[in-house]
C-alpha positions in Angstrom: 9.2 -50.7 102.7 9.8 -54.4 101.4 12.4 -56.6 103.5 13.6 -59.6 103.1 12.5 -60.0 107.0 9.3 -59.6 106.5 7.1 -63.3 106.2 4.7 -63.9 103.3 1.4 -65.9 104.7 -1.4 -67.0 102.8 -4.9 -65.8 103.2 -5.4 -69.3 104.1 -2.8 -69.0 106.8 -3.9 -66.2 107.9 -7.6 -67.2 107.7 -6.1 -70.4 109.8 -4.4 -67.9 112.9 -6.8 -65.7 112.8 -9.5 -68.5 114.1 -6.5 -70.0 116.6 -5.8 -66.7 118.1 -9.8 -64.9 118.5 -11.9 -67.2 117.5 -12.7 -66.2 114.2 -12.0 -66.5 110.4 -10.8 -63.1 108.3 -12.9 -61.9 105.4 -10.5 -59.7 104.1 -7.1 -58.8 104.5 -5.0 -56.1 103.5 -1.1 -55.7 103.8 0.3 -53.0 105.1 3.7 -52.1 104.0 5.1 -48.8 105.5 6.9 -51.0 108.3 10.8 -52.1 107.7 11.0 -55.7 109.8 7.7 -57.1 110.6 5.2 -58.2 108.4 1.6 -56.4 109.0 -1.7 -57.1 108.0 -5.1 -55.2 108.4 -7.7 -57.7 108.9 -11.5 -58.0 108.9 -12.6 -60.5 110.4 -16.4 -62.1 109.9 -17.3 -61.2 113.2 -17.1 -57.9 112.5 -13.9 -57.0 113.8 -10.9 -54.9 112.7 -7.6 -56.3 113.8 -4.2 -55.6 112.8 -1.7 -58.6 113.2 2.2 -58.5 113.0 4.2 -61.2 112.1 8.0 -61.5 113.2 10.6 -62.6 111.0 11.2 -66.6 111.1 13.1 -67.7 114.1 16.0 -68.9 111.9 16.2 -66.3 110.1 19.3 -64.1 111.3 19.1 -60.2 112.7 20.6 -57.5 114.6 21.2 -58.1 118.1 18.6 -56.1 119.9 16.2 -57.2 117.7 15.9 -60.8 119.6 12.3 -61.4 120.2 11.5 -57.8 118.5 7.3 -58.8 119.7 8.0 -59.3 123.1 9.1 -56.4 123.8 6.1 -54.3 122.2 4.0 -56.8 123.9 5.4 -55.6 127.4 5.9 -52.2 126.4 2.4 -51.8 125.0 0.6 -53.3 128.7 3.4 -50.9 130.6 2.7 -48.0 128.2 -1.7 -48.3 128.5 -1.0 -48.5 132.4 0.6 -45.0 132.1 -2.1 -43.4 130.9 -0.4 -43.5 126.8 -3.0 -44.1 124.3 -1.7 -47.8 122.4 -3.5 -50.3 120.0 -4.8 -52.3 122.3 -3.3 -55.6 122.4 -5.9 -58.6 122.1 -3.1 -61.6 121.6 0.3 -62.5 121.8 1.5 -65.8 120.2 5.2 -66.9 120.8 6.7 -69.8 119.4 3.7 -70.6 117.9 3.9 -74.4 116.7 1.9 -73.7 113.6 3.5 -70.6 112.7 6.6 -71.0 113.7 7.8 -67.9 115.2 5.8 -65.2 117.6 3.2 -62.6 116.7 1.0 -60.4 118.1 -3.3 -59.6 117.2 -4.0 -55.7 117.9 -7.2 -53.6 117.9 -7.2 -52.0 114.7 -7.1 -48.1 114.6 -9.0 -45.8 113.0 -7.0 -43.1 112.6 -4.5 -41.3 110.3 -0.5 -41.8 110.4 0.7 -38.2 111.1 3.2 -38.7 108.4 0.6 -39.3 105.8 -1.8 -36.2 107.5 0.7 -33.3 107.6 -0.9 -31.8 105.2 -4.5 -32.0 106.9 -3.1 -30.0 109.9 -2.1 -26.2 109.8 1.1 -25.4 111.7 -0.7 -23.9 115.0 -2.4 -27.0 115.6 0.7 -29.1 114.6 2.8 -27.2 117.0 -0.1 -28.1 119.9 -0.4 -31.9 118.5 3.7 -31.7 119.6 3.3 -30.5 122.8 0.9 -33.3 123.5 3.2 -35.5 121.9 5.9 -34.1 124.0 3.2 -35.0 127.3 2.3 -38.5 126.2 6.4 -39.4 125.9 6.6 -38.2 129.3 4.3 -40.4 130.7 5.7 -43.2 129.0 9.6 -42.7 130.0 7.6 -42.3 133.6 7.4 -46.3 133.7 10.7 -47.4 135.4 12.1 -51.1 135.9 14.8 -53.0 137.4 17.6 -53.6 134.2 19.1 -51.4 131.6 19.1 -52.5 128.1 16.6 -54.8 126.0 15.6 -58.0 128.3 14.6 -59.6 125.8 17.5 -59.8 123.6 19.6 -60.3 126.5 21.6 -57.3 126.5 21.5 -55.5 129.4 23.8 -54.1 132.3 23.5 -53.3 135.8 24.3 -49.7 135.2 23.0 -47.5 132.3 27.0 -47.4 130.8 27.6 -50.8 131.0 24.2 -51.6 129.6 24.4 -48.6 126.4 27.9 -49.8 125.9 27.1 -53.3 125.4 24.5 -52.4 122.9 26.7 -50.2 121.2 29.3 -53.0 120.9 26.4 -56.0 119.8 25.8 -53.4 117.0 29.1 -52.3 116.0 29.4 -56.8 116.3 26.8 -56.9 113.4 27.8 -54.7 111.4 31.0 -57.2 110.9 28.9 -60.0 110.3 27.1 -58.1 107.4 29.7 -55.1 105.4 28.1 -52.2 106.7 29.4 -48.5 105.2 30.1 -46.6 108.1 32.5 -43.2 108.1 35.1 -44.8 110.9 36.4 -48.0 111.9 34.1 -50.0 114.0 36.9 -50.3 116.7 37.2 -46.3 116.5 33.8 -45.8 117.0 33.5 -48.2 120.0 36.8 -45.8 121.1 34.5 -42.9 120.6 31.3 -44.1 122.7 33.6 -45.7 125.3 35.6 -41.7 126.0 32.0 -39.9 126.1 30.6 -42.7 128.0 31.3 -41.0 131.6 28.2 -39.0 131.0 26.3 -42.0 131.3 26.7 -42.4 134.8 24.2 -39.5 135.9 21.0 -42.0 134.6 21.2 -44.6 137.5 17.1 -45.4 137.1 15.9 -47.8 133.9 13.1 -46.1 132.3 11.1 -46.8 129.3 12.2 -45.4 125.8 10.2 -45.9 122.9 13.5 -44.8 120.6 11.0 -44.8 117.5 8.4 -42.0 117.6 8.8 -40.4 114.6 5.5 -39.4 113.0 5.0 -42.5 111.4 4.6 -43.9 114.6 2.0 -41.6 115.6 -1.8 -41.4 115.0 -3.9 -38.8 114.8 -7.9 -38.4 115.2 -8.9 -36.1 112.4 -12.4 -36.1 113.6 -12.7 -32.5 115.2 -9.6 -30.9 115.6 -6.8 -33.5 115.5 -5.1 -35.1 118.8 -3.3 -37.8 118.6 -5.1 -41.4 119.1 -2.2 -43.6 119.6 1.5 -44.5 119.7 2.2 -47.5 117.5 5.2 -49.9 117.3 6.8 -50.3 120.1 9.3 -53.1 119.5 12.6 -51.0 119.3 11.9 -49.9 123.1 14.8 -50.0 125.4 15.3 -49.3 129.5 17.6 -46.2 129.6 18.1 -42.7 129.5 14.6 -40.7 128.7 16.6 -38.6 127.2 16.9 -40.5 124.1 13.5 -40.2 123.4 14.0 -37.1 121.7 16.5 -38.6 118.7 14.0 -39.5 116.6 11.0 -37.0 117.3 14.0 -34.9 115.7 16.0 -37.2 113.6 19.1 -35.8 112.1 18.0 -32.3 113.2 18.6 -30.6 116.5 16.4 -30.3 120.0 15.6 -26.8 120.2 14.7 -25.0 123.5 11.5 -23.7 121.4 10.3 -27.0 120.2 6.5 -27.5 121.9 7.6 -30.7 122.1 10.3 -30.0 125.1 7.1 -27.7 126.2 5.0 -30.4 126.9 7.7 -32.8 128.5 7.7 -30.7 130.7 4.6 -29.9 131.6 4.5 -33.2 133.0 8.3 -33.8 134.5 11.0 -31.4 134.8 14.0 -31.9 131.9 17.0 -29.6 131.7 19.5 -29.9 129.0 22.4 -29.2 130.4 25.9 -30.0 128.4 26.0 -33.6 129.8 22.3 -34.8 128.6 23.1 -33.0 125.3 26.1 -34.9 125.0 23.6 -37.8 125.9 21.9 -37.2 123.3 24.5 -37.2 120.9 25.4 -40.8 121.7 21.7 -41.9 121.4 22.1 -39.9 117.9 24.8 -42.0 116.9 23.5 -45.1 118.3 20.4 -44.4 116.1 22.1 -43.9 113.1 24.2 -47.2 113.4 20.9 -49.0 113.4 19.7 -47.1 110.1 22.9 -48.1 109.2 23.2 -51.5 110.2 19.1 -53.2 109.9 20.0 -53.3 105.6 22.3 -56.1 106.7 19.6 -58.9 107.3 16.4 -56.3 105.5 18.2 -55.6 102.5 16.2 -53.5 101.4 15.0 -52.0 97.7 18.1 -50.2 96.9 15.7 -47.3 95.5 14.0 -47.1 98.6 17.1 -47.2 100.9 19.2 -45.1 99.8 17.8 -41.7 101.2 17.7 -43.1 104.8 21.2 -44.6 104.1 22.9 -41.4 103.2 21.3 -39.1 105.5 22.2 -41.9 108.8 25.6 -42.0 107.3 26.0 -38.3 107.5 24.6 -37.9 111.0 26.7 -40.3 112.3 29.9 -38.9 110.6 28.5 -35.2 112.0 27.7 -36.5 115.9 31.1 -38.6 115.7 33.3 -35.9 115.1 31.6 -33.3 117.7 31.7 -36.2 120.8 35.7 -36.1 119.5 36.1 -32.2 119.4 36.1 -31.7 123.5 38.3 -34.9 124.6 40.8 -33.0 121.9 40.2 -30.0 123.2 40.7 -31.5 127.0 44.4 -33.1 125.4 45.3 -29.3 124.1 
Protein backbone atom coordinates (compact mmCIF):
# COMPACT_ATOMS: atom_id res chain seq x y z
CA UNK A 1 0.00 0.00 0.00
CA UNK A 2 1.37 3.51 -0.87
CA UNK A 3 2.34 5.88 2.25
CA UNK A 4 3.38 9.00 2.48
CA UNK A 5 6.27 7.35 4.82
CA UNK A 6 7.57 5.52 2.41
CA UNK A 7 11.06 7.17 0.53
CA UNK A 8 11.35 7.42 -3.30
CA UNK A 9 15.23 6.72 -4.32
CA UNK A 10 16.54 6.68 -7.60
CA UNK A 11 17.97 3.76 -9.39
CA UNK A 12 20.97 5.81 -9.20
CA UNK A 13 20.71 6.01 -5.50
CA UNK A 14 20.08 2.93 -5.06
CA UNK A 15 22.74 1.82 -7.63
CA UNK A 16 24.99 4.23 -5.29
CA UNK A 17 24.04 2.22 -1.59
CA UNK A 18 23.99 -0.76 -3.01
CA UNK A 19 27.99 -0.54 -3.86
CA UNK A 20 28.43 1.39 -0.18
CA UNK A 21 26.68 -1.36 1.70
CA UNK A 22 28.05 -4.98 -0.34
CA UNK A 23 30.23 -4.00 -2.63
CA UNK A 24 28.31 -4.05 -5.58
CA UNK A 25 26.19 -2.09 -8.16
CA UNK A 26 22.30 -3.30 -8.83
CA UNK A 27 21.26 -4.39 -12.31
CA UNK A 28 17.70 -4.26 -11.70
CA UNK A 29 15.47 -3.27 -9.18
CA UNK A 30 12.02 -3.82 -8.53
CA UNK A 31 9.67 -2.15 -5.83
CA UNK A 32 7.86 -3.94 -3.74
CA UNK A 33 4.73 -2.38 -2.50
CA UNK A 34 2.53 -4.71 -0.12
CA UNK A 35 4.36 -3.01 2.98
CA UNK A 36 2.57 0.10 4.81
CA UNK A 37 5.78 2.22 6.41
CA UNK A 38 8.96 1.22 4.84
CA UNK A 39 10.02 1.56 1.48
CA UNK A 40 11.18 -1.99 -0.14
CA UNK A 41 13.03 -2.88 -3.02
CA UNK A 42 13.96 -6.33 -4.70
CA UNK A 43 17.38 -5.99 -6.10
CA UNK A 44 19.71 -7.81 -8.38
CA UNK A 45 22.70 -7.03 -8.15
CA UNK A 46 25.70 -7.62 -10.97
CA UNK A 47 27.31 -10.01 -8.86
CA UNK A 48 24.68 -12.17 -9.10
CA UNK A 49 22.97 -11.64 -5.99
CA UNK A 50 19.35 -11.18 -4.89
CA UNK A 51 18.90 -8.71 -1.99
CA UNK A 52 15.98 -7.05 -0.67
CA UNK A 53 16.66 -3.58 0.97
CA UNK A 54 14.30 -1.50 3.19
CA UNK A 55 14.37 1.92 3.51
CA UNK A 56 12.96 3.79 6.76
CA UNK A 57 11.10 6.86 6.56
CA UNK A 58 13.31 10.16 6.67
CA UNK A 59 14.46 10.97 10.15
CA UNK A 60 12.44 14.33 10.11
CA UNK A 61 9.75 13.05 9.04
CA UNK A 62 7.21 12.57 12.05
CA UNK A 63 5.46 9.01 13.26
CA UNK A 64 3.91 7.11 15.90
CA UNK A 65 5.74 6.66 18.95
CA UNK A 66 6.85 3.11 18.91
CA UNK A 67 7.86 3.36 15.65
CA UNK A 68 11.25 5.28 16.63
CA UNK A 69 14.07 3.60 14.87
CA UNK A 70 11.30 1.01 13.32
CA UNK A 71 14.97 -0.83 11.60
CA UNK A 72 16.63 -1.29 14.63
CA UNK A 73 14.51 -3.25 16.09
CA UNK A 74 14.04 -5.82 13.10
CA UNK A 75 17.70 -5.69 12.94
CA UNK A 76 17.97 -7.05 16.68
CA UNK A 77 14.97 -9.01 16.44
CA UNK A 78 16.02 -10.77 13.22
CA UNK A 79 19.88 -11.81 14.88
CA UNK A 80 17.75 -12.91 18.30
CA UNK A 81 15.00 -14.65 16.21
CA UNK A 82 17.89 -16.91 13.63
CA UNK A 83 19.64 -17.71 17.18
CA UNK A 84 16.26 -19.45 18.14
CA UNK A 85 16.25 -21.66 15.61
CA UNK A 86 13.22 -19.28 13.54
CA UNK A 87 13.85 -19.30 9.92
CA UNK A 88 14.46 -15.12 8.92
CA UNK A 89 15.85 -13.27 5.77
CA UNK A 90 19.12 -13.29 6.58
CA UNK A 91 20.40 -9.98 7.36
CA UNK A 92 23.67 -9.02 5.32
CA UNK A 93 23.67 -5.05 6.50
CA UNK A 94 22.40 -2.61 8.61
CA UNK A 95 22.99 1.22 7.88
CA UNK A 96 21.91 3.75 10.56
CA UNK A 97 22.19 7.34 10.14
CA UNK A 98 23.69 6.86 7.09
CA UNK A 99 25.38 10.22 6.02
CA UNK A 100 24.44 9.75 2.38
CA UNK A 101 21.08 8.54 2.97
CA UNK A 102 20.09 10.25 5.58
CA UNK A 103 18.20 7.87 7.72
CA UNK A 104 18.80 3.97 8.54
CA UNK A 105 18.23 0.92 6.40
CA UNK A 106 18.80 -2.52 6.35
CA UNK A 107 20.29 -5.11 2.99
CA UNK A 108 18.50 -8.70 3.45
CA UNK A 109 19.05 -11.99 1.61
CA UNK A 110 16.40 -12.14 -0.83
CA UNK A 111 13.75 -15.02 -0.55
CA UNK A 112 12.57 -17.21 -2.77
CA UNK A 113 9.48 -18.12 -1.67
CA UNK A 114 5.68 -17.33 -1.80
CA UNK A 115 3.86 -14.79 0.74
CA UNK A 116 1.13 -17.16 2.30
CA UNK A 117 -1.35 -14.51 1.70
CA UNK A 118 -0.78 -14.49 -1.96
CA UNK A 119 -0.54 -18.79 -1.93
CA UNK A 120 -3.71 -19.71 -0.10
CA UNK A 121 -5.02 -20.82 -2.91
CA UNK A 122 -1.93 -23.19 -3.81
CA UNK A 123 -2.46 -25.04 -0.44
CA UNK A 124 -5.55 -27.39 0.42
CA UNK A 125 -6.92 -26.94 3.89
CA UNK A 126 -5.16 -30.22 5.53
CA UNK A 127 -1.90 -28.99 4.72
CA UNK A 128 -2.92 -25.34 5.67
CA UNK A 129 -4.06 -26.57 8.97
CA UNK A 130 -0.37 -28.42 9.41
CA UNK A 131 1.52 -25.21 7.86
CA UNK A 132 -0.37 -23.49 11.23
CA UNK A 133 0.72 -25.83 13.59
CA UNK A 134 4.28 -25.18 12.40
CA UNK A 135 3.53 -21.74 12.49
CA UNK A 136 2.14 -22.08 15.93
CA UNK A 137 6.02 -23.98 16.71
CA UNK A 138 8.21 -21.42 15.06
CA UNK A 139 6.24 -18.43 17.31
CA UNK A 140 7.09 -20.37 20.15
CA UNK A 141 10.55 -20.49 19.73
CA UNK A 142 10.66 -16.94 18.97
CA UNK A 143 8.68 -15.62 22.24
CA UNK A 144 11.34 -18.27 23.91
CA UNK A 145 14.08 -15.30 23.53
CA UNK A 146 13.71 -13.35 26.85
CA UNK A 147 15.58 -9.91 27.82
CA UNK A 148 16.01 -7.55 30.45
CA UNK A 149 13.15 -4.50 29.65
CA UNK A 150 9.59 -4.39 28.76
CA UNK A 151 8.44 -2.36 25.93
CA UNK A 152 10.28 -1.12 22.53
CA UNK A 153 14.07 -0.07 23.47
CA UNK A 154 14.43 1.50 20.81
CA UNK A 155 11.71 4.03 20.87
CA UNK A 156 12.35 4.50 24.42
CA UNK A 157 9.26 3.23 25.87
CA UNK A 158 9.70 0.83 28.17
CA UNK A 159 8.91 -0.05 32.02
CA UNK A 160 10.44 -2.06 34.57
CA UNK A 161 7.31 -4.11 34.88
CA UNK A 162 5.19 -5.57 31.99
CA UNK A 163 2.04 -2.96 33.22
CA UNK A 164 3.96 -0.06 33.53
CA UNK A 165 5.73 -0.75 30.29
CA UNK A 166 2.10 -1.85 28.12
CA UNK A 167 0.55 1.11 29.86
CA UNK A 168 3.01 3.57 28.72
CA UNK A 169 2.64 2.35 25.12
CA UNK A 170 -0.93 2.49 25.37
CA UNK A 171 -0.73 6.06 26.55
CA UNK A 172 2.27 7.25 23.62
CA UNK A 173 -0.43 5.89 21.26
CA UNK A 174 -3.57 7.18 22.66
CA UNK A 175 -0.75 10.66 22.66
CA UNK A 176 -0.62 10.35 18.84
CA UNK A 177 -3.68 9.95 18.05
CA UNK A 178 -4.11 13.78 19.43
CA UNK A 179 -1.51 14.98 17.49
CA UNK A 180 -3.14 13.53 14.20
CA UNK A 181 -7.54 13.39 14.44
CA UNK A 182 -7.85 9.90 14.70
CA UNK A 183 -11.70 8.25 14.62
CA UNK A 184 -11.88 6.13 17.50
CA UNK A 185 -15.39 4.87 19.23
CA UNK A 186 -14.45 6.47 22.86
CA UNK A 187 -12.63 9.31 24.21
CA UNK A 188 -8.95 8.82 24.33
CA UNK A 189 -8.96 9.53 28.14
CA UNK A 190 -11.80 6.80 28.48
CA UNK A 191 -9.87 4.38 26.75
CA UNK A 192 -6.74 5.01 28.76
CA UNK A 193 -9.54 4.47 31.85
CA UNK A 194 -10.34 1.19 30.25
CA UNK A 195 -6.67 -0.25 29.83
CA UNK A 196 -5.66 1.28 33.19
CA UNK A 197 -8.98 -0.97 35.19
CA UNK A 198 -8.06 -4.31 33.21
CA UNK A 199 -4.41 -3.58 33.67
CA UNK A 200 -4.10 -5.81 36.95
CA UNK A 201 -3.95 -8.82 34.74
CA UNK A 202 -0.79 -7.62 33.59
CA UNK A 203 1.08 -8.35 36.57
CA UNK A 204 1.19 -12.29 36.10
CA UNK A 205 4.02 -11.64 32.95
CA UNK A 206 7.03 -10.52 35.14
CA UNK A 207 9.64 -11.99 32.27
CA UNK A 208 10.28 -9.75 28.82
CA UNK A 209 9.95 -11.94 26.00
CA UNK A 210 10.04 -11.39 22.34
CA UNK A 211 6.76 -10.68 20.35
CA UNK A 212 6.62 -10.33 16.84
CA UNK A 213 2.96 -8.59 17.14
CA UNK A 214 2.81 -8.83 13.19
CA UNK A 215 2.52 -12.41 11.80
CA UNK A 216 -0.23 -12.35 9.83
CA UNK A 217 0.15 -14.29 6.64
CA UNK A 218 1.61 -11.65 4.84
CA UNK A 219 4.34 -11.95 6.98
CA UNK A 220 4.92 -15.44 6.35
CA UNK A 221 6.69 -17.42 3.53
CA UNK A 222 6.10 -20.49 2.24
CA UNK A 223 8.32 -23.09 0.21
CA UNK A 224 6.03 -24.36 -2.44
CA UNK A 225 8.62 -26.71 -3.71
CA UNK A 226 7.33 -30.21 -2.39
CA UNK A 227 4.73 -29.92 -0.03
CA UNK A 228 4.67 -26.36 1.41
CA UNK A 229 6.49 -25.41 4.92
CA UNK A 230 7.04 -22.24 5.70
CA UNK A 231 10.63 -20.66 4.70
CA UNK A 232 10.66 -17.61 6.74
CA UNK A 233 9.10 -14.92 9.03
CA UNK A 234 9.53 -11.53 7.57
CA UNK A 235 9.29 -7.95 9.09
CA UNK A 236 10.00 -7.81 12.20
CA UNK A 237 10.07 -4.16 13.08
CA UNK A 238 6.76 -3.85 15.11
CA UNK A 239 8.40 -6.39 17.79
CA UNK A 240 7.89 -5.60 21.31
CA UNK A 241 9.31 -7.31 24.86
CA UNK A 242 6.11 -8.48 26.59
CA UNK A 243 3.49 -10.91 27.12
CA UNK A 244 3.77 -14.00 24.47
CA UNK A 245 0.53 -14.01 24.66
CA UNK A 246 0.03 -11.29 22.25
CA UNK A 247 1.38 -13.11 19.65
CA UNK A 248 -1.69 -14.60 18.88
CA UNK A 249 -3.73 -11.04 17.90
CA UNK A 250 -2.79 -11.00 14.69
CA UNK A 251 -2.29 -14.74 13.57
CA UNK A 252 -6.17 -14.14 14.30
CA UNK A 253 -6.93 -10.56 13.70
CA UNK A 254 -10.39 -9.44 14.54
CA UNK A 255 -11.46 -13.10 15.07
CA UNK A 256 -11.19 -15.28 18.14
CA UNK A 257 -8.30 -17.91 19.49
CA UNK A 258 -9.98 -21.05 19.43
CA UNK A 259 -8.96 -24.12 21.63
CA UNK A 260 -9.05 -26.11 18.04
CA UNK A 261 -6.81 -23.76 16.18
CA UNK A 262 -3.48 -26.00 15.11
CA UNK A 263 -1.94 -23.07 15.63
CA UNK A 264 -2.39 -23.21 19.78
CA UNK A 265 -1.49 -27.13 18.81
CA UNK A 266 1.80 -26.38 17.83
CA UNK A 267 2.63 -23.68 20.60
CA UNK A 268 2.40 -26.07 22.48
CA UNK A 269 4.09 -28.68 21.34
CA UNK A 270 6.99 -26.67 22.17
CA UNK A 271 5.99 -24.71 25.59
CA UNK A 272 3.06 -25.18 27.71
CA UNK A 273 0.13 -22.14 27.25
CA UNK A 274 -3.19 -22.23 29.08
CA UNK A 275 -5.76 -19.73 28.49
CA UNK A 276 -7.21 -19.20 31.43
CA UNK A 277 -9.70 -15.99 31.97
CA UNK A 278 -6.74 -13.71 32.89
CA UNK A 279 -4.42 -14.28 29.56
CA UNK A 280 -7.77 -14.12 27.64
CA UNK A 281 -8.38 -10.99 29.07
CA UNK A 282 -4.65 -10.40 28.05
CA UNK A 283 -5.36 -10.78 25.04
CA UNK A 284 -8.05 -8.59 24.74
CA UNK A 285 -5.91 -5.62 25.67
CA UNK A 286 -3.21 -6.66 23.07
CA UNK A 287 -6.58 -6.73 20.70
CA UNK A 288 -7.27 -3.36 21.43
CA UNK A 289 -3.85 -2.18 21.47
CA UNK A 290 -3.57 -3.58 17.90
CA UNK A 291 -6.49 -1.99 16.63
CA UNK A 292 -5.37 1.58 17.91
CA UNK A 293 -2.31 1.15 15.79
CA UNK A 294 -4.56 0.24 12.53
CA UNK A 295 -6.17 3.04 13.72
CA UNK A 296 -3.67 5.45 14.46
CA UNK A 297 -0.37 4.64 11.57
CA UNK A 298 -3.09 6.75 8.78
CA UNK A 299 -2.04 9.72 10.84
CA UNK A 300 1.64 10.12 9.47
CA UNK A 301 0.94 7.11 6.29
CA UNK A 302 -2.13 8.64 5.03
CA UNK A 303 -2.89 6.34 3.18
CA UNK A 304 -5.08 5.79 -0.44
CA UNK A 305 -8.38 6.46 1.06
CA UNK A 306 -9.56 3.37 -1.35
CA UNK A 307 -7.15 1.21 0.03
CA UNK A 308 -7.66 2.13 3.75
CA UNK A 309 -10.77 2.10 4.39
CA UNK A 310 -11.51 -1.79 4.85
CA UNK A 311 -8.68 -2.03 7.49
CA UNK A 312 -10.04 1.21 8.99
CA UNK A 313 -13.55 0.04 9.54
CA UNK A 314 -12.93 -3.42 10.49
CA UNK A 315 -9.98 -1.94 13.44
CA UNK A 316 -12.58 0.49 14.35
CA UNK A 317 -15.10 -2.27 15.08
CA UNK A 318 -12.78 -4.47 17.00
CA UNK A 319 -11.76 -2.00 19.15
CA UNK A 320 -15.37 -0.76 19.87
CA UNK A 321 -16.30 -4.80 20.36
CA UNK A 322 -12.92 -5.61 22.81
CA UNK A 323 -13.63 -2.15 24.59
CA UNK A 324 -16.96 -2.84 25.69
CA UNK A 325 -16.30 -6.65 26.84
CA UNK A 326 -12.96 -5.43 29.16
CA UNK A 327 -15.94 -2.90 30.56
CA UNK A 328 -18.68 -5.65 31.06
CA UNK A 329 -16.97 -7.42 34.32
CA UNK A 330 -15.56 -4.20 36.30
CA UNK A 331 -19.58 -3.38 35.89
CA UNK A 332 -20.55 -6.49 36.75
CA UNK A 333 -17.95 -6.35 39.94
CA UNK A 334 -19.85 -2.60 40.88
CA UNK A 335 -23.46 -4.57 40.58
Amino acid sequence: MDSRTKRRLSPAELDALARRALGAGVASATELTDGYANAVWRLALLDGREVVLKVAPPPELEQLSYERNLLRTEADAIALAAGAGVPVAGLLHAGFDDPVLGGDYLMLAALDGVSWNLAQESVDPGRGAELRRELGRLLARFNGVTGEVFGYPHAGITGATWREAFLAMVRALLADTGRWPTPLPRPAAQIMAVFEAAAPVLDEVTVPHLVHFDVWVGNVFLDLRGTPRIQALIDHERAFWGDPVAEFVTPTIFGELREDDPLLAGYREVTPLELTPAALTRLDLYRAYLSLILLAENGPRQYPEEEYARLRDAAFSSLSQVLDRLVRPSLDAVG
